[in-house]
PDB file with one MODEL, atoms N, CA, C and O in Angstrom:
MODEL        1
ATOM      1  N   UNK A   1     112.242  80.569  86.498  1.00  0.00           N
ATOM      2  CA  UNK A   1     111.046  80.174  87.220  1.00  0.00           C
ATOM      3  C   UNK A   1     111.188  78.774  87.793  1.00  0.00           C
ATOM      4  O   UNK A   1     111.020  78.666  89.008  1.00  0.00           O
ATOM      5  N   UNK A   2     111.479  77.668  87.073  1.00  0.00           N
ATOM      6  CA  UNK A   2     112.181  76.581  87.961  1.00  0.00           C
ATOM      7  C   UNK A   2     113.011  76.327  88.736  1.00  0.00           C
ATOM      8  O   UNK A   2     113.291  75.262  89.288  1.00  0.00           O
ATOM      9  N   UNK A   3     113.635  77.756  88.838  1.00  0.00           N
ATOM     10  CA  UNK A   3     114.788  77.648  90.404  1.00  0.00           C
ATOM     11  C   UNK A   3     113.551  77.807  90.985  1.00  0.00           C
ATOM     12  O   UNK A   3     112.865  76.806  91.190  1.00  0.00           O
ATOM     13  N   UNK A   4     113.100  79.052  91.324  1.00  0.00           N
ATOM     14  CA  UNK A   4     112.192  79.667  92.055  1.00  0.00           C
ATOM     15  C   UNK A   4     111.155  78.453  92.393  1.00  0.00           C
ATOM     16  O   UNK A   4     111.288  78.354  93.612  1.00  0.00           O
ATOM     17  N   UNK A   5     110.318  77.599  92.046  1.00  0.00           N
ATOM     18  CA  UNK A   5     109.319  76.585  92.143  1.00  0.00           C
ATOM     19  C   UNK A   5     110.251  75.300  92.729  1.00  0.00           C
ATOM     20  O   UNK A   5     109.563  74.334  93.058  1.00  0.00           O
ATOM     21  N   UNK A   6     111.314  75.182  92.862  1.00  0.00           N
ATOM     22  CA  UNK A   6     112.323  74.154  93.053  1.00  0.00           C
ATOM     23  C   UNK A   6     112.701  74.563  94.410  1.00  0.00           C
ATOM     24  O   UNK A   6     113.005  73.773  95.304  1.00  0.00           O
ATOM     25  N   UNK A   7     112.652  76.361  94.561  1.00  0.00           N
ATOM     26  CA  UNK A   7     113.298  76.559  95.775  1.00  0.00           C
ATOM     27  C   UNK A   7     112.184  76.500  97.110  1.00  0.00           C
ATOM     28  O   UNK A   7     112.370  76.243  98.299  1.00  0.00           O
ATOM     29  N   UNK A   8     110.711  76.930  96.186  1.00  0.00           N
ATOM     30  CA  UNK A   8     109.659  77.496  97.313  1.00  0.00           C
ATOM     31  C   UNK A   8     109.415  75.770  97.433  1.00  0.00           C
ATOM     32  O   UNK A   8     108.672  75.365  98.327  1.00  0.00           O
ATOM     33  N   UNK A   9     110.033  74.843  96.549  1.00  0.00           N
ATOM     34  CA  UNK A   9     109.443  73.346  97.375  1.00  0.00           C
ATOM     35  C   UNK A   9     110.467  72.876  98.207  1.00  0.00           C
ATOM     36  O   UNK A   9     110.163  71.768  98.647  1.00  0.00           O
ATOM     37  N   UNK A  10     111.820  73.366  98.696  1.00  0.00           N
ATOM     38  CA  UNK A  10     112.363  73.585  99.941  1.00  0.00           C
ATOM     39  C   UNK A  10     112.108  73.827 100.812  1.00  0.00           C
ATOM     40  O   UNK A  10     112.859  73.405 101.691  1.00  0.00           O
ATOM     41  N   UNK A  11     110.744  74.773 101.322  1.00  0.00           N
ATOM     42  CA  UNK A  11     110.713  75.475 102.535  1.00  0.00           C
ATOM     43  C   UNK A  11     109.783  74.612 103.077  1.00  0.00           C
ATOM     44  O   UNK A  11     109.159  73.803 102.391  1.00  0.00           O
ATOM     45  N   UNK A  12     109.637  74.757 104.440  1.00  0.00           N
ATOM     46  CA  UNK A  12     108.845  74.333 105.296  1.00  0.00           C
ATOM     47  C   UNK A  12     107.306  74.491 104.815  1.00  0.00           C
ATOM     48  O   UNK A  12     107.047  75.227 103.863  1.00  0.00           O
ATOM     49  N   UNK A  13     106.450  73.889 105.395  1.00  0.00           N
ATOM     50  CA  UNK A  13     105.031  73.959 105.329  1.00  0.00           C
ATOM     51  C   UNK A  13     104.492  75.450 105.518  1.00  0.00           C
ATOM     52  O   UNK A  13     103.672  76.195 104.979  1.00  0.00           O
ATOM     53  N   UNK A  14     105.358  75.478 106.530  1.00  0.00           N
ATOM     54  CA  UNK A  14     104.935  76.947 107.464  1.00  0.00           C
ATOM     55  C   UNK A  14     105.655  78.288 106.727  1.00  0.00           C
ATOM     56  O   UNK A  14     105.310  79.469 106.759  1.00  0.00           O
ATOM     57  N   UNK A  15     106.478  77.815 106.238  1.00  0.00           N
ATOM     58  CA  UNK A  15     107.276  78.847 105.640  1.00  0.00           C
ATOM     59  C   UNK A  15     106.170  79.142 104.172  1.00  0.00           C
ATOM     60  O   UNK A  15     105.884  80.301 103.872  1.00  0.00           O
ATOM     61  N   UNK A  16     105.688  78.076 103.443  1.00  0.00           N
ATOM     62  CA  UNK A  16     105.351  78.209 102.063  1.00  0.00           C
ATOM     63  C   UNK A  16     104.110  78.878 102.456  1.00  0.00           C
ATOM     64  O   UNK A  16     103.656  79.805 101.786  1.00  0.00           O
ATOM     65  N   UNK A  17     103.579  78.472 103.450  1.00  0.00           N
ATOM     66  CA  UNK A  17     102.079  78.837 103.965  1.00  0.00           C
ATOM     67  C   UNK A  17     101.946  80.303 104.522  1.00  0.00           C
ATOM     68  O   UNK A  17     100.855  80.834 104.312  1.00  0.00           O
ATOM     69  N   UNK A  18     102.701  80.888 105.064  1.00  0.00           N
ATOM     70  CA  UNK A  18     103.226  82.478 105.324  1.00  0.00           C
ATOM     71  C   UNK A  18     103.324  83.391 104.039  1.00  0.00           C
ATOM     72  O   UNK A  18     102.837  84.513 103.902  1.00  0.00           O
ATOM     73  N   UNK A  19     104.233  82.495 102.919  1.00  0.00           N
ATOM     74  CA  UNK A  19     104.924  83.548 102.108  1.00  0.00           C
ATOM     75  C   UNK A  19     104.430  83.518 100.936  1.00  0.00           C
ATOM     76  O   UNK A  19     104.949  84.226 100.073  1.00  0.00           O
ATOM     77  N   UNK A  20     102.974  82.449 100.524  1.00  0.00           N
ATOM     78  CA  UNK A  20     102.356  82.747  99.506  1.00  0.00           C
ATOM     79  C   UNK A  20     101.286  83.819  99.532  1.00  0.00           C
ATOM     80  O   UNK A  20     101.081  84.685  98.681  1.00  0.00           O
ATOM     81  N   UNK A  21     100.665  83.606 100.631  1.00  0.00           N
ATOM     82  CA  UNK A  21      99.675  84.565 100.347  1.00  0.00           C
ATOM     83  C   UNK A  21     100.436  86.229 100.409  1.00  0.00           C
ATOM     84  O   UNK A  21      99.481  87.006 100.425  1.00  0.00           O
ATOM     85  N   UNK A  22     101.232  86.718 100.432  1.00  0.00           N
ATOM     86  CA  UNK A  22     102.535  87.652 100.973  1.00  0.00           C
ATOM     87  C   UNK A  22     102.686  88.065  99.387  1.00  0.00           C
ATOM     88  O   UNK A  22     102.085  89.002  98.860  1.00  0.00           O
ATOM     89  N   UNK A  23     103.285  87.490  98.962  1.00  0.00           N
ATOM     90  CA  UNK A  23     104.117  87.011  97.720  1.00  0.00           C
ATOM     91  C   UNK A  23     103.111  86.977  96.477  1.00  0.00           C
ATOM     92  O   UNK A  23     102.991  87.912  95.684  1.00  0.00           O
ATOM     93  N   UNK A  24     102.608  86.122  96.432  1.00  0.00           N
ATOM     94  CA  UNK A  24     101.603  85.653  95.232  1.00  0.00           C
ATOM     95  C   UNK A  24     100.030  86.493  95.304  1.00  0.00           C
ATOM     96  O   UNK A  24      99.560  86.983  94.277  1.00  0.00           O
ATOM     97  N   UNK A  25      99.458  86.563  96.363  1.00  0.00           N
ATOM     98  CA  UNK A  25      98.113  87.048  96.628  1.00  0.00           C
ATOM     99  C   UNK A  25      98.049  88.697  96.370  1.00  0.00           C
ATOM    100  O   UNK A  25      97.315  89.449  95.727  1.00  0.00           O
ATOM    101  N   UNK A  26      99.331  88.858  97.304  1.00  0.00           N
ATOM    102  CA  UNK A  26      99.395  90.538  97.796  1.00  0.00           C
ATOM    103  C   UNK A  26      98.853  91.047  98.885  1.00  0.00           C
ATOM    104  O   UNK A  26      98.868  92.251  99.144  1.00  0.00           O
ATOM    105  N   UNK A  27      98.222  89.970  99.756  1.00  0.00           N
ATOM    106  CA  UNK A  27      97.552  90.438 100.913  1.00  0.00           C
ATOM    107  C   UNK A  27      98.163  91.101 102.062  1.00  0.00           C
ATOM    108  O   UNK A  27      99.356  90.797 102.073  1.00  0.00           O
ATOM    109  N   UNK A  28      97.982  91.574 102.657  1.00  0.00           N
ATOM    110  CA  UNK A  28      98.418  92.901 103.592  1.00  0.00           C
ATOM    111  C   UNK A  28      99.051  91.864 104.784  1.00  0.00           C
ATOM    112  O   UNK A  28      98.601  90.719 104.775  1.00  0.00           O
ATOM    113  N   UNK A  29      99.963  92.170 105.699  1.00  0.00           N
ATOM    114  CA  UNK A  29     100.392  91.456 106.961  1.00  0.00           C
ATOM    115  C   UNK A  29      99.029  91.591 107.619  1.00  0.00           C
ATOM    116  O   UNK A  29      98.705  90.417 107.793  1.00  0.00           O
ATOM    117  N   UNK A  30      98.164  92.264 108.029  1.00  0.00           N
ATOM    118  CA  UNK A  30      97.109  92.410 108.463  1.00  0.00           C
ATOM    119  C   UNK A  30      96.066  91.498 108.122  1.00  0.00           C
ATOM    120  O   UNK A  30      95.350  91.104 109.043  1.00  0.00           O
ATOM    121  N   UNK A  31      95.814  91.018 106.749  1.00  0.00           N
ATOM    122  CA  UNK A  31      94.822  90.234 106.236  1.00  0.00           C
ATOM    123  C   UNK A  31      95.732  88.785 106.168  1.00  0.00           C
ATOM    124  O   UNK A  31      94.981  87.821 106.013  1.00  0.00           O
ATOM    125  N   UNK A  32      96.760  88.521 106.225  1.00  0.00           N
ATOM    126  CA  UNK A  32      97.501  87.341 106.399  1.00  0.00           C
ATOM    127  C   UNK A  32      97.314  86.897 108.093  1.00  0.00           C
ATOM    128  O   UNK A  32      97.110  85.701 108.303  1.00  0.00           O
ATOM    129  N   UNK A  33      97.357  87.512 108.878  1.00  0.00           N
ATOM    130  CA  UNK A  33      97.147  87.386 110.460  1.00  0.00           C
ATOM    131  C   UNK A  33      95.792  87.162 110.650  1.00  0.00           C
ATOM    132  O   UNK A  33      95.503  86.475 111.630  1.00  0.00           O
ATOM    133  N   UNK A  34      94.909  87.566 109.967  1.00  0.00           N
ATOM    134  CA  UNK A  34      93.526  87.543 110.028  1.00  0.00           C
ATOM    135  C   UNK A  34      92.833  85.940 109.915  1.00  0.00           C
ATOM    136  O   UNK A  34      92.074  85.187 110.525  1.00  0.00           O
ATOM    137  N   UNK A  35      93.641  86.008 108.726  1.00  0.00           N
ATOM    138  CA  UNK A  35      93.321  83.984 108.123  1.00  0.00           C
ATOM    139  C   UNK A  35      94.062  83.152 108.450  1.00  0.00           C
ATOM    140  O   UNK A  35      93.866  81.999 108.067  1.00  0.00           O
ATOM    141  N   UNK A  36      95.106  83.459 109.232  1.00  0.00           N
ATOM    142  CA  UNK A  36      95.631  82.048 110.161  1.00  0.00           C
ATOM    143  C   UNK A  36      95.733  81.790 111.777  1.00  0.00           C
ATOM    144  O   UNK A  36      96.466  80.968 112.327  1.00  0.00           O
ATOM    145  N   UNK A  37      95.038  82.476 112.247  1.00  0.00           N
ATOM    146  CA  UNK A  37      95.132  83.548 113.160  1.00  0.00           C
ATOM    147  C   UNK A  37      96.249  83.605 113.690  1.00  0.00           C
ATOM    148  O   UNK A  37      96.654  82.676 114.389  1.00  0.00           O
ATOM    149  N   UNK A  38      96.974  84.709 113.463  1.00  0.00           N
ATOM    150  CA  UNK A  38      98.386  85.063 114.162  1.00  0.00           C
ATOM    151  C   UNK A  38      98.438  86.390 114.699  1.00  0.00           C
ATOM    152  O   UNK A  38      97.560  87.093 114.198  1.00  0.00           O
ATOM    153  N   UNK A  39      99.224  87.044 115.624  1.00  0.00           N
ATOM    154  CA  UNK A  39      99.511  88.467 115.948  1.00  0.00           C
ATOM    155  C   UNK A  39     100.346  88.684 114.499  1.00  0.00           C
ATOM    156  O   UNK A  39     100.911  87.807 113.846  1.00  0.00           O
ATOM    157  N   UNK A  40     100.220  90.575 114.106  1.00  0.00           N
ATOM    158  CA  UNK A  40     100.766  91.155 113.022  1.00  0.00           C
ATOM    159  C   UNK A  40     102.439  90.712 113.308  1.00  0.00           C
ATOM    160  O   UNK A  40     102.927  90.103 112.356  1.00  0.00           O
ATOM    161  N   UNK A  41     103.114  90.875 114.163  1.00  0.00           N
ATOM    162  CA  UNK A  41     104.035  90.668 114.774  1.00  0.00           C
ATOM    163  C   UNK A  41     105.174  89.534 114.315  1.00  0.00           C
ATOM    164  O   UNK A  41     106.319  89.749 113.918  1.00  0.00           O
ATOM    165  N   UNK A  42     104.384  88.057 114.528  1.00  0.00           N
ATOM    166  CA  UNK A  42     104.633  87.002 114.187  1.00  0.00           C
ATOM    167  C   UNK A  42     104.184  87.254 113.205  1.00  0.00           C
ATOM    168  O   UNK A  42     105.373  86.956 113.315  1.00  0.00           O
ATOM    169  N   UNK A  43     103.564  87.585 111.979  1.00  0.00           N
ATOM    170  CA  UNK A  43     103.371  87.660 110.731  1.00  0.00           C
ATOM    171  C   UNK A  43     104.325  88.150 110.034  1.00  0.00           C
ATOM    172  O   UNK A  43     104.564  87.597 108.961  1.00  0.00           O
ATOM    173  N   UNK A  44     105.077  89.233 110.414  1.00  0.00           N
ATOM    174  CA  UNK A  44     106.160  89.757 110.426  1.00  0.00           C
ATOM    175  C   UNK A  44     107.384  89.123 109.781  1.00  0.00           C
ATOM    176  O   UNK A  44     107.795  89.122 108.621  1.00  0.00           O
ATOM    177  N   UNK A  45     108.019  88.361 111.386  1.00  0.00           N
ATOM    178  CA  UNK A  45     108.684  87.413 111.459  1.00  0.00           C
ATOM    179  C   UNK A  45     108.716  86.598 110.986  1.00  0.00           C
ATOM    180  O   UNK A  45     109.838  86.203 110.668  1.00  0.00           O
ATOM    181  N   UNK A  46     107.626  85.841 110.638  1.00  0.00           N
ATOM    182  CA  UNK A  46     107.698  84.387 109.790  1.00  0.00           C
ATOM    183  C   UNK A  46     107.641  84.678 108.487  1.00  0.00           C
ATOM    184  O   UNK A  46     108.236  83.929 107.712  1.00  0.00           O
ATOM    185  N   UNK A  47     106.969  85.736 108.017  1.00  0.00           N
ATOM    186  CA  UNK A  47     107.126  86.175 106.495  1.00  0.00           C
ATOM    187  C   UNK A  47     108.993  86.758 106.338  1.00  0.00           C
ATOM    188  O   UNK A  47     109.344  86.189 105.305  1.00  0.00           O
ATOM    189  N   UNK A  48     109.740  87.249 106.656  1.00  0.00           N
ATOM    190  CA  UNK A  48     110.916  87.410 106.742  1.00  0.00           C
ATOM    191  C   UNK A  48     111.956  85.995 107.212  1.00  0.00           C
ATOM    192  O   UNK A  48     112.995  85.806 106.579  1.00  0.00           O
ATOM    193  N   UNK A  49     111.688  85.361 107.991  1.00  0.00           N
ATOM    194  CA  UNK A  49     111.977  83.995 108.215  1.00  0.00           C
ATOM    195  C   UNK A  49     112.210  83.311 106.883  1.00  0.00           C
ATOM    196  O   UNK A  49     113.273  82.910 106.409  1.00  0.00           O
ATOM    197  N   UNK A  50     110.651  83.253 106.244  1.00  0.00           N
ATOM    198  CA  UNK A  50     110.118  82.765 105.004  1.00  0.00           C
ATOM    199  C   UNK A  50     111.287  82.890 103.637  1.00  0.00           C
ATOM    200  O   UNK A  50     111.836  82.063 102.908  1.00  0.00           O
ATOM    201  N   UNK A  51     111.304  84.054 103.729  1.00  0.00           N
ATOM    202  CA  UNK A  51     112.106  85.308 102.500  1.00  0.00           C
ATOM    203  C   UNK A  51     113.520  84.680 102.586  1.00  0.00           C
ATOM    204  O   UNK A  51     114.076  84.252 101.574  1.00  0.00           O
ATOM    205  N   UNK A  52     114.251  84.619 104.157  1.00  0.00           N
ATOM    206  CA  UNK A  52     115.854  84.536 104.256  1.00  0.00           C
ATOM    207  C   UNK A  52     116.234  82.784 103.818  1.00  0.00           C
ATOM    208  O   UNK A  52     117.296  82.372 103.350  1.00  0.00           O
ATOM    209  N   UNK A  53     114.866  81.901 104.182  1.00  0.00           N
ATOM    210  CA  UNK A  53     115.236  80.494 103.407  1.00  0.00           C
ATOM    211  C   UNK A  53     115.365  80.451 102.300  1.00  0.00           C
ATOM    212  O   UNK A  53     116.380  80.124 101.685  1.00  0.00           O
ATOM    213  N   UNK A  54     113.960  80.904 101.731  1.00  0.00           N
ATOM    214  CA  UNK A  54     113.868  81.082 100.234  1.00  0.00           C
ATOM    215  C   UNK A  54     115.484  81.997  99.653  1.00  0.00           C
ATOM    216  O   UNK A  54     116.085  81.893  98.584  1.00  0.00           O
ATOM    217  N   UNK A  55     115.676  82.547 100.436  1.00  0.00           N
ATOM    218  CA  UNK A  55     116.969  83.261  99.535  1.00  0.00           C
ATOM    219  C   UNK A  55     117.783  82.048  99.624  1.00  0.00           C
ATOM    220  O   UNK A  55     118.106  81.486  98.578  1.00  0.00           O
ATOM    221  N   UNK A  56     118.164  81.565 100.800  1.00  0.00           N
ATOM    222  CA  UNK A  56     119.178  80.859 100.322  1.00  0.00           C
ATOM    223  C   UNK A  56     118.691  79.553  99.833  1.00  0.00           C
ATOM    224  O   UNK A  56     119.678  78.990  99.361  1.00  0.00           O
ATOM    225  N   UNK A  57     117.607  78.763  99.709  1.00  0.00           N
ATOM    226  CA  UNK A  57     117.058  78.008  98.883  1.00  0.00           C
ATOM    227  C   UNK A  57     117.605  78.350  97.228  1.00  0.00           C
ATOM    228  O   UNK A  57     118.148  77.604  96.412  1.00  0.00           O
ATOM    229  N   UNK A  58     117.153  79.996  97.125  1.00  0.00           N
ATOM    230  CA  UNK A  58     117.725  79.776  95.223  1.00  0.00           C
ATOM    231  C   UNK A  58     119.310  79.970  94.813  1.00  0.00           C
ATOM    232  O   UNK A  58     119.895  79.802  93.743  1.00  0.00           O
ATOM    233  N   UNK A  59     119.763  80.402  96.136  1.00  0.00           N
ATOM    234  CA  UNK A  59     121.597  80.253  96.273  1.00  0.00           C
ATOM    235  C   UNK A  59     121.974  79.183  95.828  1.00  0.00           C
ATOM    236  O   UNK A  59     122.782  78.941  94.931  1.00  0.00           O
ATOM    237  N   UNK A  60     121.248  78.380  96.604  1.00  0.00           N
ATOM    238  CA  UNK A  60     121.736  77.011  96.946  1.00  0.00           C
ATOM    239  C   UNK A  60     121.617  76.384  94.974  1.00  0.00           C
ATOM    240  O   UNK A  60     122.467  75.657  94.459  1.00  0.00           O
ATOM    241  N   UNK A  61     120.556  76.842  94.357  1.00  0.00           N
ATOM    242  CA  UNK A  61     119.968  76.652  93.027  1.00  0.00           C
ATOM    243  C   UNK A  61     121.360  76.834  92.184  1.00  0.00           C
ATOM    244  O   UNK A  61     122.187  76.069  91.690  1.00  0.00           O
ATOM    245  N   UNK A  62     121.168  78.371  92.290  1.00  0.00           N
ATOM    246  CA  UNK A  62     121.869  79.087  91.360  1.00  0.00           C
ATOM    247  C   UNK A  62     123.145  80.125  92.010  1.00  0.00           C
ATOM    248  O   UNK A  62     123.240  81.259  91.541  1.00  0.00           O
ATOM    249  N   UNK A  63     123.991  79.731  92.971  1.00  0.00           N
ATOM    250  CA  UNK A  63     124.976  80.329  93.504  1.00  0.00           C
ATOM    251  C   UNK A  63     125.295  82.063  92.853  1.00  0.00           C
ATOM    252  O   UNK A  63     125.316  82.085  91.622  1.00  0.00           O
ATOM    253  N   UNK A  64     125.463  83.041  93.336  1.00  0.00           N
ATOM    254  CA  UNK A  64     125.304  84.454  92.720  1.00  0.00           C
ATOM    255  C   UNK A  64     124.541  84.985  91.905  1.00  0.00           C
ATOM    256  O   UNK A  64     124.730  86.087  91.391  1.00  0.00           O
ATOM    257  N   UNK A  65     123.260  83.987  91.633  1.00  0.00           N
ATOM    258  CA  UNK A  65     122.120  84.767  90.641  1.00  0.00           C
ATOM    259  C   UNK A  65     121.244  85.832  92.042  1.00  0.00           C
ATOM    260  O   UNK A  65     121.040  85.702  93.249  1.00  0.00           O
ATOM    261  N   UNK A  66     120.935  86.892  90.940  1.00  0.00           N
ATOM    262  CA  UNK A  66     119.664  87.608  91.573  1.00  0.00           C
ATOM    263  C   UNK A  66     118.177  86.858  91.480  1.00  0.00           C
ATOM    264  O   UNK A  66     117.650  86.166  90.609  1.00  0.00           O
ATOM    265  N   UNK A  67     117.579  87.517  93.338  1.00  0.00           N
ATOM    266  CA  UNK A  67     116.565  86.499  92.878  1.00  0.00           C
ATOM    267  C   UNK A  67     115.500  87.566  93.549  1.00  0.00           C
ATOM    268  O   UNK A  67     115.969  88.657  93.874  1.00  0.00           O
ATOM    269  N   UNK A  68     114.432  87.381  93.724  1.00  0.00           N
ATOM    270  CA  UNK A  68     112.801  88.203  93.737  1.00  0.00           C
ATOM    271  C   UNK A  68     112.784  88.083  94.900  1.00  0.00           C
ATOM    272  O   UNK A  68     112.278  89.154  95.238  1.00  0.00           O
ATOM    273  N   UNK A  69     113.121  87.132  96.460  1.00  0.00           N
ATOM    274  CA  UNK A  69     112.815  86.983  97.722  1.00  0.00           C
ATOM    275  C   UNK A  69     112.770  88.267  97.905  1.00  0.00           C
ATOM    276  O   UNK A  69     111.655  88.721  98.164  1.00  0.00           O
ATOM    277  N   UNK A  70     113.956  89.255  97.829  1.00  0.00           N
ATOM    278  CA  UNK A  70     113.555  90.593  98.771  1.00  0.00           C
ATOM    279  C   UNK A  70     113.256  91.378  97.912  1.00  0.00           C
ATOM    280  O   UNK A  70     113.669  92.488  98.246  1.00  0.00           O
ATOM    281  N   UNK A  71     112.463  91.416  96.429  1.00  0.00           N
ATOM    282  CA  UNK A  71     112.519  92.211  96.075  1.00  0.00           C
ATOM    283  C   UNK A  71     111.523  93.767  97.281  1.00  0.00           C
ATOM    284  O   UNK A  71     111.200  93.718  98.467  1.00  0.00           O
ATOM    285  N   UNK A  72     111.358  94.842  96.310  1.00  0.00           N
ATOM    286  CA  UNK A  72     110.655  95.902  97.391  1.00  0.00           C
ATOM    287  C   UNK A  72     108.860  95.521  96.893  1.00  0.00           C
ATOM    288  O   UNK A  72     108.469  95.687  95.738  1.00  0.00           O
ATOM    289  N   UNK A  73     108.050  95.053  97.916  1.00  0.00           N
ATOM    290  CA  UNK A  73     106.968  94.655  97.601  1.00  0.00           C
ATOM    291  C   UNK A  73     105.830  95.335  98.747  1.00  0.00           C
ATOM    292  O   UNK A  73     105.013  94.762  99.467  1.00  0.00           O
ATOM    293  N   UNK A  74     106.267  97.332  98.523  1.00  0.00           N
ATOM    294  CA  UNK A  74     105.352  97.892  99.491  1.00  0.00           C
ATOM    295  C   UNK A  74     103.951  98.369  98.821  1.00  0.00           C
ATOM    296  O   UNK A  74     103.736  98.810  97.692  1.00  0.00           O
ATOM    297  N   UNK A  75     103.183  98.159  99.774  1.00  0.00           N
ATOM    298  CA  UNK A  75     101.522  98.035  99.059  1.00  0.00           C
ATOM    299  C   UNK A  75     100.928  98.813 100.345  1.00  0.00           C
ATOM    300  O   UNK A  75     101.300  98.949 101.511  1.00  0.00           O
ATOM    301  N   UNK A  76      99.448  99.413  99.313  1.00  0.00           N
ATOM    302  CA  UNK A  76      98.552  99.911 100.529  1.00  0.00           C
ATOM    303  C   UNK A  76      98.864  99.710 101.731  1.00  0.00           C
ATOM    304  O   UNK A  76      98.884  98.556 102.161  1.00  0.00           O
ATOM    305  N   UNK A  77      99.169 100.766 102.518  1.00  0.00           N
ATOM    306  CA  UNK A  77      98.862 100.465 104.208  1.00  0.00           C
ATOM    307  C   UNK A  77     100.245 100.728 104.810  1.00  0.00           C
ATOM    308  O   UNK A  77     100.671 100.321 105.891  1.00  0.00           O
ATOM    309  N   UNK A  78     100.915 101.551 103.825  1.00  0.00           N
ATOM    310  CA  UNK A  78     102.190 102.062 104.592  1.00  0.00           C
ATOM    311  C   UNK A  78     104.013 100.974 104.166  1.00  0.00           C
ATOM    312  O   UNK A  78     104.423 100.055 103.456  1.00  0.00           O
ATOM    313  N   UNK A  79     104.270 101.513 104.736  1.00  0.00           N
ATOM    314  CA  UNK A  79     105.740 100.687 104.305  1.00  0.00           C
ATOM    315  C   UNK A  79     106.045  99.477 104.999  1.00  0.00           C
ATOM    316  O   UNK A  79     105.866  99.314 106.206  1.00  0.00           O
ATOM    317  N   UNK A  80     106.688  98.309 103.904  1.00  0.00           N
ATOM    318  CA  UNK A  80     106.930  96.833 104.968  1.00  0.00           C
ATOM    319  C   UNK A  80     108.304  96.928 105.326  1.00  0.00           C
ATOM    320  O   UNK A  80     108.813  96.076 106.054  1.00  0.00           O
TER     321      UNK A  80
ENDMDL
END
């Protein structure tokens, strides 16, 4: 858990601000676009953006550990 909190304080503003509510909340790309106002689209993108720093953010931590960025995190409303 201190890679992980070490790595998400690597990312950009924009990046942490995308991929918590994603990540931590569970809110839908739909209800994430809603509260910042963005197209689903760019919600998309920057949440995946988000994911490929953070991966290599906990690389960078812990070189060949497995880590949670991609784990499979499909919820109500069809497949991400």
């Amino acid at each position: 858990m201190l890679d992980l909190a070490q790595a998400l304080e690597g990312l950009s503003a924009a990046q942490h601000d995308i991929l918590l509510p994603d990540a931590l909340h569970g809110f839908s790309y739909e209800e994430i676009g809603e509260q910042l106002p963005i197209p689903i689209g760019t919600v998309m993108s920057r949440i995946l953006q988000a994911r490929q720093a953070l991966k290599r953010q906990m690389e960078q931590a812990q070189p060949g550990a497995d880590n949670i960025a991609y784990r499979d995190t499909a919820r109500k409303g069809g497949p991400r």
